[in-house]
C-alpha positions in Angstrom: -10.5 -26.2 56.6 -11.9 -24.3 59.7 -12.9 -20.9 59.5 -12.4 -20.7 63.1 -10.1 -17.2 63.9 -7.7 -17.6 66.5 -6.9 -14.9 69.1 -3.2 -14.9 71.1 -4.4 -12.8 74.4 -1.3 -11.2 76.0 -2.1 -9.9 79.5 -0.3 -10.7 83.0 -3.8 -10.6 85.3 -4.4 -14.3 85.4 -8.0 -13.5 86.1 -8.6 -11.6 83.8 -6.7 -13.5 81.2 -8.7 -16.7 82.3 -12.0 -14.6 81.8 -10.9 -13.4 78.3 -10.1 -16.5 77.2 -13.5 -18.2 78.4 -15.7 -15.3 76.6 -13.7 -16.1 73.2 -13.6 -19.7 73.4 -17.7 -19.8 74.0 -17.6 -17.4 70.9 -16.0 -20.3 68.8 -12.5 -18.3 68.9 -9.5 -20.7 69.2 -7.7 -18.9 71.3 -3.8 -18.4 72.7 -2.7 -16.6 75.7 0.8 -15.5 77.8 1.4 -13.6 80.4 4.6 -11.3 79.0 5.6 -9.5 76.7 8.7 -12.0 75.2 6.0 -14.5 75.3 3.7 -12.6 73.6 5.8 -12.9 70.8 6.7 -15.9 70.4 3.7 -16.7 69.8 2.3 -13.9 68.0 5.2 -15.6 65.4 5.0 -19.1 65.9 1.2 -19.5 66.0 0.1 -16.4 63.5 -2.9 -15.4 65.4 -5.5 -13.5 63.1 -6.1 -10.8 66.0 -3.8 -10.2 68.8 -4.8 -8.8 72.1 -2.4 -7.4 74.5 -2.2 -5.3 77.8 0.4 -2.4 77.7 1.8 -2.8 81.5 3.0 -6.3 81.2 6.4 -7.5 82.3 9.8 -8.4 79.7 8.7 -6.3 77.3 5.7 -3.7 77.6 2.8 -3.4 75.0 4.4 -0.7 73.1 7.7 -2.8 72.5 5.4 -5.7 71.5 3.8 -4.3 69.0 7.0 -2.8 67.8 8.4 -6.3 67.6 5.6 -7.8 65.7 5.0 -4.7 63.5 8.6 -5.1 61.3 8.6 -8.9 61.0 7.3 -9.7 58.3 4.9 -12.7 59.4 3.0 -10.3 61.8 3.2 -7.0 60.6 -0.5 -7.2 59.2 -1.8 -8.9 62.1 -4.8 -6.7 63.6 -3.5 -5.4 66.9 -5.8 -4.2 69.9 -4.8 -2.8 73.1 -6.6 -3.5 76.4 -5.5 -1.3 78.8 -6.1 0.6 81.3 -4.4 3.9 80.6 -6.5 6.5 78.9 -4.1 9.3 78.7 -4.1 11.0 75.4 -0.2 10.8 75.0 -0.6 7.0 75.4 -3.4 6.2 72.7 -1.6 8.5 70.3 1.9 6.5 71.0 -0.3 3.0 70.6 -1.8 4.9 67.1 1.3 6.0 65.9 3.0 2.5 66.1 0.0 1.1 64.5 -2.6 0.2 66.8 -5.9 -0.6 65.2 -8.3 -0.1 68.6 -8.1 0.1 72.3 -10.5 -1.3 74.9 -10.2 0.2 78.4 -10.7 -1.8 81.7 -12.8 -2.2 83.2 -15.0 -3.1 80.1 -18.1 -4.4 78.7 -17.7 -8.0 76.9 -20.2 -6.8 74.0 -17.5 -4.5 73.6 -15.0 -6.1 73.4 -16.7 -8.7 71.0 -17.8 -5.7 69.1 -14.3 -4.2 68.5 -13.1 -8.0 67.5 -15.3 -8.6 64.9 -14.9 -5.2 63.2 -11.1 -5.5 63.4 -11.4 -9.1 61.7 -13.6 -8.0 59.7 -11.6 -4.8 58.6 -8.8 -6.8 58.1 -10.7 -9.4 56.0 -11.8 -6.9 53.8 -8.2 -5.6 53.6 -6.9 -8.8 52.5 -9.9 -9.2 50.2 -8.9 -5.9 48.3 -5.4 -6.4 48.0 -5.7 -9.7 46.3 -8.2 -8.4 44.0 -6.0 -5.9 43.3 -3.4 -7.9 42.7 -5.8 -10.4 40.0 -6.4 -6.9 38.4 -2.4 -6.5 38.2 -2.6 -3.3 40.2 0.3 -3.2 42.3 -0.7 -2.3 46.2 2.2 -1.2 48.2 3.4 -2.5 51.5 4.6 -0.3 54.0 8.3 -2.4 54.2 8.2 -1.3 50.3 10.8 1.0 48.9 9.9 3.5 45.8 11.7 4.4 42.8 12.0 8.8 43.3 14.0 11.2 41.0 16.2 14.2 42.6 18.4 16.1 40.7 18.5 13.8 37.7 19.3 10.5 40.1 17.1 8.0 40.7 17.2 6.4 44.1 15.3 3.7 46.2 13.3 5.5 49.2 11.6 3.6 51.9 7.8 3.7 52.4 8.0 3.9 56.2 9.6 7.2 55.5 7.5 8.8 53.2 6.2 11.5 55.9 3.5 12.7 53.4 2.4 13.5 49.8 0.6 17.0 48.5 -0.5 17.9 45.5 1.6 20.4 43.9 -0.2 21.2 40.3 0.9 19.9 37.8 3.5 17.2 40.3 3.1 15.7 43.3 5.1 16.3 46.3 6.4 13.4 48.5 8.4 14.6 52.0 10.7 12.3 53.6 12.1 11.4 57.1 15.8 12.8 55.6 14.1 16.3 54.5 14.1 15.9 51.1 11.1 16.5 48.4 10.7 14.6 45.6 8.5 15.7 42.7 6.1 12.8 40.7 3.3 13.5 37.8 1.1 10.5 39.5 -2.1 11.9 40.8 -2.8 11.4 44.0 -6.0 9.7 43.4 -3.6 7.0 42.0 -1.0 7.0 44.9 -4.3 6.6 47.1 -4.8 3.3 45.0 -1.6 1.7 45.8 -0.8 3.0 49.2 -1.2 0.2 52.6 -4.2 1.8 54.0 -3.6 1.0 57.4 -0.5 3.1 57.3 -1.9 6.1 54.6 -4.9 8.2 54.9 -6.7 11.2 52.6 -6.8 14.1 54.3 -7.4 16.4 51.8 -8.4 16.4 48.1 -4.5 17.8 47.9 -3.1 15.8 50.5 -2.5 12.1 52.0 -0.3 11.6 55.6 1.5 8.9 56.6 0.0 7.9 60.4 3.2 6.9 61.7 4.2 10.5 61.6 1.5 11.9 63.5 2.5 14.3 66.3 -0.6 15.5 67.3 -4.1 15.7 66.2 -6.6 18.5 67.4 -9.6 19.9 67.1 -10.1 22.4 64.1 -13.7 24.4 64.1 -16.9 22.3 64.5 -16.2 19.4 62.1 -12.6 19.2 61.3 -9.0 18.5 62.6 -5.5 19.9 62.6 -3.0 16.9 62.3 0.8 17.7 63.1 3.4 15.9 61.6 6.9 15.5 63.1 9.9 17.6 62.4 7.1 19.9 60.0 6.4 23.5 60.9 2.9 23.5 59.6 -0.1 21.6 60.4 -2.6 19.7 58.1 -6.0 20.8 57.9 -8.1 17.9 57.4 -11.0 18.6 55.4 -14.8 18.1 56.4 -15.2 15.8 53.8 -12.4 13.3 55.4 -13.0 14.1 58.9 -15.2 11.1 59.0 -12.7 8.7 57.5 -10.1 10.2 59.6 -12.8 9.1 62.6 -13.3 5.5 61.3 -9.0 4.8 60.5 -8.7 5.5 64.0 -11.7 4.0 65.7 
């Protein structure tokens, strides 16, 4: 069986579609391409690329509603996802990160970068896959983000979905889980454990007390020399993310 990784390319330049799809082929990439957004898809569902590469302004359906699309079925959801755009506007790499972008590459670019940001995304994702089926050898259950969770409130047990859970925070001797309907739900897991079994492209550390949900995020800014304040939606107060995760906060969204 080849090892080969195939590439769908979604962009409407012709050009630079052609010239895309000439740098990955001579870097033993099969590759896939379309020129809209409806397109896109289809393929992205049909073919099951191993990295998908698509342009935001393209016609049907934009790169937003693309990855949208691809992000709750259930063949692609995982699929590594890169924008190449040329929009650098804050509002529009935090709408790409918040419906789960894993990179951007802005035009006009470099091809080693380009190449560079493929190979770390496969290899990211590799490594993901890698983990998860370990886990599962080891019987430890990792959770998917499509998932629901078993949650107590006033005596009643109840089926929650992942996507909603907006965060969890350690509340000695429980843990805290906040949801898209406003509720809190208390749990006696740690959250070193929850940390274990949540999707990681979805759930990050923040804090020794404290793991967000990225799909949440409102805003993130600049907190003192080495940190970040992360806002999450609907919530009145900010996360302070500590020095010690700054640099993985960094790396989930680099």
């Amino acid at each position: 069986m080849s090892n080969k990784k195939k590439i769908l390319v979604i962009e409407d330049d012709t050009v630079l579609l052609q010239n895309v799809k000439e740098i990955l082929l001579e870097e033993n990439y099969f590759v896939k391409t379309a020129i809209e957004g409806n397109q896109g898809i289809y393929e992205a569902i049909n073919w099951l690329p191993d990295l998908i590469i698509c342009d935001i302004a393209i016609p049907n359906k934009d790169g937003y509603q693309v990855l949208e699309t691809i992000s709750k079925n259930e063949k692609t959801k995982r699929i590594p996802f890169i924008f190449l755009t040329a929009k650098v506007e804050k509002d529009d790499i935090r709408k790409g990160m918040i419906l789960g972008a894993d990179d951007y590459i802005f035009k006009p670019f470099d091809i080693p970068d380009l190449l560079n940001s493929i190979k770390l995304r496969l290899e990211k994702y590799s490594q993901v896959i890698t983990e998860q089926n370990d886990n599962l050898k080891n019987g430890k259950k990792v959770y998917d983000i499509d998932d629901k969770i078993l949650v107590n409130f006033a005596g009643k047990s109840q089926l929650c979905s992942l996507r909603d859970l907006k965060y969890l925070k350690a509340e000695t001797p429980y843990i805290k889980l906040k949801f898209c309907n406003g509720k809190n739900y208390l749990q006696r897991a740690s959250l070193n454990e929850w940390e274990e079994k949540l999707p990681e492209k979805y759930f990050i550390r923040i804090h020794r007390s404290a793991i967000i949900n990225t799909e949440h995020i409102s805003k993130i800014e600049k907190f003192q020399q080495s940190s970040y304040l992360i806002s999450i939606k609907d919530e009145i107060e900010p996360f302070i993310v500590s020095k010690r995760f700054s640099v993985k906060l960094k790396d989930h969204f680099s």
